[in-house]
C-alpha positions in Angstrom: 253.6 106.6 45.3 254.5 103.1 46.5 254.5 100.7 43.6 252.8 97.5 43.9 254.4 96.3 40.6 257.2 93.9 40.6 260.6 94.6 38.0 262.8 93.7 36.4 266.7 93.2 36.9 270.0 92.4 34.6 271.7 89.3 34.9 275.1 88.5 33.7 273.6 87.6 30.7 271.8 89.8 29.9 270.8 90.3 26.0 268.7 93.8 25.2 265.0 93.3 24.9 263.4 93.7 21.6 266.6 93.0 19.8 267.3 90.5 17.3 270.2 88.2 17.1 271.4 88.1 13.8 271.7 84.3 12.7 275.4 83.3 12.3 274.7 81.0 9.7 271.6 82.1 7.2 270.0 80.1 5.5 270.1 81.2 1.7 266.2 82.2 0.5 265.3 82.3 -2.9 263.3 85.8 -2.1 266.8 87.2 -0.9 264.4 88.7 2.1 266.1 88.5 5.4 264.0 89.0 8.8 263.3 92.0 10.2 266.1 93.4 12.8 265.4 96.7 14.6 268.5 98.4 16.0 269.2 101.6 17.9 269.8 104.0 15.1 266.6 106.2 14.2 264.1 105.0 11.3 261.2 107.3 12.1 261.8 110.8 10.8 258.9 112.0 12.3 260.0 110.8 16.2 261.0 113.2 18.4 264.0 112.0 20.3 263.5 113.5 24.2 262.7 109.8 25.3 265.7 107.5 24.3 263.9 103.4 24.5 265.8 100.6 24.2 263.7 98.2 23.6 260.5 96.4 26.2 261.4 95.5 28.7 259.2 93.1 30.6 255.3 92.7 30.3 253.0 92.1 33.6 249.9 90.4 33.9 247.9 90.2 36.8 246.6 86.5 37.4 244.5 85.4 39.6 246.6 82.2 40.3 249.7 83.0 39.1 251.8 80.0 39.8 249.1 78.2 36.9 249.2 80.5 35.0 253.3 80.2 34.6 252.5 76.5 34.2 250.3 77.5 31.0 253.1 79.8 30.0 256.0 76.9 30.2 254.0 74.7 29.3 252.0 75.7 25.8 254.2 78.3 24.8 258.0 77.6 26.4 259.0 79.9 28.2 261.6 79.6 31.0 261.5 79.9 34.5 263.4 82.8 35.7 262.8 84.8 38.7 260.0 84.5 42.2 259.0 87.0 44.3 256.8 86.3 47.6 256.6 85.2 51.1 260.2 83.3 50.4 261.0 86.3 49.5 259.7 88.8 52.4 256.7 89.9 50.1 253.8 89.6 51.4 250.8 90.9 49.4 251.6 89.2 46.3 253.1 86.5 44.4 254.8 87.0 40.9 256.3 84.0 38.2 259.5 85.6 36.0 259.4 84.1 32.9 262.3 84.8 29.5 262.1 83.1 26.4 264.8 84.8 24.2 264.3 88.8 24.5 260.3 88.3 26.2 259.9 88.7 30.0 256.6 88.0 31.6 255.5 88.6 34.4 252.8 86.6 36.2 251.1 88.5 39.7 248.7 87.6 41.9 247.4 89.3 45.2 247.5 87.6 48.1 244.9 88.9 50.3 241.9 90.3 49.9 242.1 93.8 49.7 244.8 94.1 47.6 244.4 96.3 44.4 245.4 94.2 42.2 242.8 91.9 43.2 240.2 95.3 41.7 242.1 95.0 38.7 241.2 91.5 37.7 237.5 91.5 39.3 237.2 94.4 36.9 238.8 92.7 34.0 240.3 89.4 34.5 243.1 89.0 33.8 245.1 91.3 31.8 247.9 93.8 31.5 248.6 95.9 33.8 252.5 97.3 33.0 254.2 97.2 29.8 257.6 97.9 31.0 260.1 100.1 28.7 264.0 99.7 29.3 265.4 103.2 29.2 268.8 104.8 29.9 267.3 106.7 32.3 264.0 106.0 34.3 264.6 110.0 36.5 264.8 111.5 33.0 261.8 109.5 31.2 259.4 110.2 33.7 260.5 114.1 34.1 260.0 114.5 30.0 256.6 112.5 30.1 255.0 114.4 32.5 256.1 117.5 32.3 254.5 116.7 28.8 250.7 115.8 30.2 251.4 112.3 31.6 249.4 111.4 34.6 252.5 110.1 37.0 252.0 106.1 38.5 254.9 106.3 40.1 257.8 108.8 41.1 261.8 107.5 40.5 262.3 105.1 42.9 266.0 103.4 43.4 265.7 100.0 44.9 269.2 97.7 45.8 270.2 94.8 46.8 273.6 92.9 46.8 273.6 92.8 43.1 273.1 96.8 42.5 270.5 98.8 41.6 267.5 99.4 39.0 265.8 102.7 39.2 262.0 103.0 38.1 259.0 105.3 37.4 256.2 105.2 35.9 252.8 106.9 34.3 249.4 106.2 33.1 248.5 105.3 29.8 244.6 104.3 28.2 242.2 102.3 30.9 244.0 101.4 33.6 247.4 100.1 31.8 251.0 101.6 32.9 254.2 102.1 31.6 257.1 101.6 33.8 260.1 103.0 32.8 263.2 100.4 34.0 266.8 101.8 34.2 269.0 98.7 34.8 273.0 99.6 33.2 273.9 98.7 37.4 272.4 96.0 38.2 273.9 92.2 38.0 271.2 90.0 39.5 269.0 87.8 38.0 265.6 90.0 37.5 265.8 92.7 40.1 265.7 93.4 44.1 263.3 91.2 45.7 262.9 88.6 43.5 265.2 85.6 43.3 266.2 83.0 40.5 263.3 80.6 40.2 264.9 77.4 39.6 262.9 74.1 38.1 263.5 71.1 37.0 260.7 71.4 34.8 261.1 73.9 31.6 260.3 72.8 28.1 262.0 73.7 25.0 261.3 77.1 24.0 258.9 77.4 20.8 261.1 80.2 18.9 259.8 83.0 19.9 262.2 86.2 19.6 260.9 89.8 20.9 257.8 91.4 21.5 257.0 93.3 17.6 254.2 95.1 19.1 251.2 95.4 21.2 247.6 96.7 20.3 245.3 98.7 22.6 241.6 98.9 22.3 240.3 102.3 22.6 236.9 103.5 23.4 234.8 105.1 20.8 236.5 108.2 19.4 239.6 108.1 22.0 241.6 106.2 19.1 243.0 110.3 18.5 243.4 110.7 22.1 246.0 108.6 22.9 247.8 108.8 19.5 248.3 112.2 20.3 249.2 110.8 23.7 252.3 108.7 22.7 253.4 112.2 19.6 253.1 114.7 22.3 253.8 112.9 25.8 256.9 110.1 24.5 258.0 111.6 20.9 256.3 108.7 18.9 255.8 109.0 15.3 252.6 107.8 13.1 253.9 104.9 10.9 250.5 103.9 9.7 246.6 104.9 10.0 244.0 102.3 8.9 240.2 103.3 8.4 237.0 101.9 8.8 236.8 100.5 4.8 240.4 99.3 5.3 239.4 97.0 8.4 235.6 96.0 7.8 233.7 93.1 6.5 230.0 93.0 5.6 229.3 93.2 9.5 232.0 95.1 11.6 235.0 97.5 11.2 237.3 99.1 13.4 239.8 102.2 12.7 243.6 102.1 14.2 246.5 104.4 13.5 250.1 102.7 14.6 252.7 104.0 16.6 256.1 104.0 16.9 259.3 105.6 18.7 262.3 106.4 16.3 264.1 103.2 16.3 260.7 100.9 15.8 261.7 99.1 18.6 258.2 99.7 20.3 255.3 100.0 18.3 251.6 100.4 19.5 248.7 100.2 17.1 245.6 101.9 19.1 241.9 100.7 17.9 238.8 101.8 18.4 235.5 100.7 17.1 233.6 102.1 13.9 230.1 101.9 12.7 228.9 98.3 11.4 226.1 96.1 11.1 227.0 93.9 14.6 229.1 94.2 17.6 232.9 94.2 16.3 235.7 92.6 18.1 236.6 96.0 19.9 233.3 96.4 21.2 233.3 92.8 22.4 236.6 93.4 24.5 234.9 96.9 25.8 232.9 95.1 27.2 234.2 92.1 29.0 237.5 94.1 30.1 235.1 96.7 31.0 237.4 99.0 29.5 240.6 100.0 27.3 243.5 97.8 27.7 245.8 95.4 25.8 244.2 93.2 22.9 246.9 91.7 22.1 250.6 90.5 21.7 252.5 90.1 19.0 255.6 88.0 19.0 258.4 87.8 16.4 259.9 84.5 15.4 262.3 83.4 12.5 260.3 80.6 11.4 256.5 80.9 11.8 256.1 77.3 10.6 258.3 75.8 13.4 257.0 77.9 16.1 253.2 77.0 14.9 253.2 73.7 15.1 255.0 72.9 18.1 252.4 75.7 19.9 249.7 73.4 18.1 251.0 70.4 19.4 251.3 72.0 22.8 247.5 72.4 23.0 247.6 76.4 21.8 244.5 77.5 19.6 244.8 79.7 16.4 242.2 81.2 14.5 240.5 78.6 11.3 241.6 80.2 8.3 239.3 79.0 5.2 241.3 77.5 2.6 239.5 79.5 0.0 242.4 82.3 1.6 245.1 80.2 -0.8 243.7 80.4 -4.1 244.5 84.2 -4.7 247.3 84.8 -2.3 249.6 84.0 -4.4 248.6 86.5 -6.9 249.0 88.9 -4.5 251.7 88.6 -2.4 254.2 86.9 -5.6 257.1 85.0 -4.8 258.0 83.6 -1.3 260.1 81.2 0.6 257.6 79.7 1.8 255.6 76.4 0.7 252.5 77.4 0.0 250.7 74.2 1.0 252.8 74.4 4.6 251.2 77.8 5.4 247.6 76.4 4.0 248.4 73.7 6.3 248.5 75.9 9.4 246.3 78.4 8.7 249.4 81.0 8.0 248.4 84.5 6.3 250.7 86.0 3.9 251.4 90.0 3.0 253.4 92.1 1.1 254.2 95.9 0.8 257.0 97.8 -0.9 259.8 96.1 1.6 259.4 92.3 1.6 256.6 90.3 3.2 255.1 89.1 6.4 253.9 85.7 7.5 251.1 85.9 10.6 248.9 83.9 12.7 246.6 84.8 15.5 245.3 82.3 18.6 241.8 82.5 19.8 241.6 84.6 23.0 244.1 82.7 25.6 241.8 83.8 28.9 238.3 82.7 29.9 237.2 86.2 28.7 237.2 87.0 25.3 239.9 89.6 25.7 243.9 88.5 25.2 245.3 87.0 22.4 248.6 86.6 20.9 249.8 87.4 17.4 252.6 85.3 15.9 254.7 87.1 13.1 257.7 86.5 11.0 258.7 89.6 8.3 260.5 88.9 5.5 261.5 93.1 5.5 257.9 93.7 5.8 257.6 96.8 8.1 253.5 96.8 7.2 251.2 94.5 10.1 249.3 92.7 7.3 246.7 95.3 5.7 245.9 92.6 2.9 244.8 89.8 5.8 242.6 92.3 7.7 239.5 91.0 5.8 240.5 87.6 6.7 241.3 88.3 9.8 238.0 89.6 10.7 236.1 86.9 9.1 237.5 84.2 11.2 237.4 86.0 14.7 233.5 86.6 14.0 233.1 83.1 13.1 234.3 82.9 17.0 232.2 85.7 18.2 229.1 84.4 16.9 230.0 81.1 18.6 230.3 82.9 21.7 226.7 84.7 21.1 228.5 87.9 20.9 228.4 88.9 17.7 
């Protein structure tokens, strides 16, 4: 099969995806908590280890005006121009927008003519993900152990070159119509990968702290959620880090059920959601129905200092969801000490939890697309491995405060 996908390629300076940067020069907390860092050594004793990841990749979206939508991406959230593909380039049916702030890549597509596919893809859905893209060793190998497991191929191993070297891909099918790609890179110099070219601009602000993808959620239909975690055990060796029920995620109107995912070295973690019974339409049905399928809910990016990178994506015009501040008066009692002031994170709308490791810090936008679909997670842990069970109540509360502004509730 002949991909329409763009990729990825490694430049010079090239730093792994998903990987941390340890800070020369820490900061001394009173907590003693440092954040999170996931390396390559196996943390999951459940993981099998046929399918060795090194972290994500890239992520594409398909736009439909890509070049704005890079100008949202520089613009509200600082990311940095990297790579172009398109008719400069000798591509002709589409149009995509590299864009790197620390270890994230997007990618921004758009079709150019009518009868492109990818131009199905967002009449369907709008825009959305369409690849999350998995660095590998070995792209030949990944897709030969997934499918020979039950993955439905995308796309065979394909080498493309240029005068930089080579990247080898393949891919398969995963829920809706989302793909992995599998990207082997270990040969190639360039800036991104063959066909695209180094997008230079004169216009790039500052980056907003943003580190590494943490994670990324799926929605699920009703009862697939065991589907596809069964999916990532049996096809790509993931192991269950943590299964949340219906009375864990639920308020006095809507609940949802979601079991989390993760390879052995927790460098790529997807939580899968479906809906569950409730008085009114939950957030899962909502995005059923105006993605008009399963896809990707959201994105959650790490930073090392959830207060910087909040308000400088507030004063760059980015929404986050209205936390009450009736949230403040017990969280201290339950979370206990942190390094945090408290009346900075009441200030911003921060949540705050705890389990047996350290804690996490976490703030969610409103949906970032016309349809109430996408949205992006900000997280900071403080050891916390957990993704905020104490907050889900929260959580809920304030997104159906937007869903019944939206008449969708």
């Amino acid at each position: 099969m002949t991909s329409i996908i763009p990729t990825p390629a490694k430049s010079p300076n090239f730093e792994a995806p998903n990987v941390r940067r340890t800070n020369l020069s820490p900061t001394p907390m009173a907590t003693g908590l440092k954040d999170v860092d996931y390396g390559l050594e196996k943390i999951m004793a459940d993981a099998q280890d046929f399918l060795p990841l090194l972290g994500t990749d890239y992520v594409e979206l398909y736009v439909g005006n890509a070049k704005q939508s890079a100008h949202y991406y520089k613009s509200a959230w600082g990311f940095q121009s990297l790579a172009y593909a398109g008719l400069e380039t000798g591509v002709k049916d589409r149009t995509s927008y590299v864009l790197q702030q620390d270890k994230i890549r997007l990618v921004l597509t758009t079709p150019m003519g009518p009868d492109s596919p990818i131009n199905d893809h967002i009449r369907k859905h709008g825009d959305g993900v369409k690849v999350i893209a998995l660095w590998v060793p070995d792209a030949k190998k990944a897709w030969e152990e997934t499918t020979k497991r039950g993955a439905k191929s995308f796309m065979e191993p394909v080498r493309e070159e240029d005068e930089h070297g080579y990247v080898v891909r393949s891919g398969i099918h995963t829920y809706g119509e989302t793909v992995h790609i599998f990207v082997e890179r270990n040969d190639y110099k360039g800036v991104f990968m063959p066909g695209f070219k180094p997008w230079k601009s004169h216009y790039n602000p500052e980056p907003v702290g943003l580190k590494f993808i943490d994670h990324m959620v799926g929605n699920v239909g009703w009862g697939e959620m065991n589907q596809w975690v069964d999916f990532y055990a049996r096809v790509m060796g993931f192991a269950q880090l943590v299964s949340f029920d219906d009375k864990d995620i639920s308020t006095d109107y809507t609940a949802l059920m979601s079991k989390v995912m993760s390879n052995g070295n927790g460098r790529i973690k997807f939580p899968i959601n479906e809906p569950a019974e409730g008085k009114k339409k939950s957030q899962i049905e909502e995005y059923i129905e105006f993605y008009n399928g399963a896809g990707v809910q959201h994105i959650a990016v790490a930073t090392n200092n959830i207060i910087e990178t909040v308000s400088a994506l507030k004063d760059r015009g980015v929404e986050f969801l209205y936390v009450p501040p009736s949230y403040y008066d017990t969280v201290m009692d339950r979370v206990g000490e942190i390094d945090e002031d408290l009346a900075v994170l009441k200030q911003h709308g921060v949540l705050v939890d705890r389990d047996d490791e350290g804690y996490l810090l976490q703030l969610f936008t409103k949906p970032v697309l016309d349809r109430p679909t996408m949205f992006f997670e900000i997280i900071q842990r403080k050891g916390a491995k957990s993704f905020g069970k104490g907050n889900f109540k929260a959580l809920f509360e304030a997104i159906e405060r937007e869903q019944e502004n939206r008449g969708t509730l």
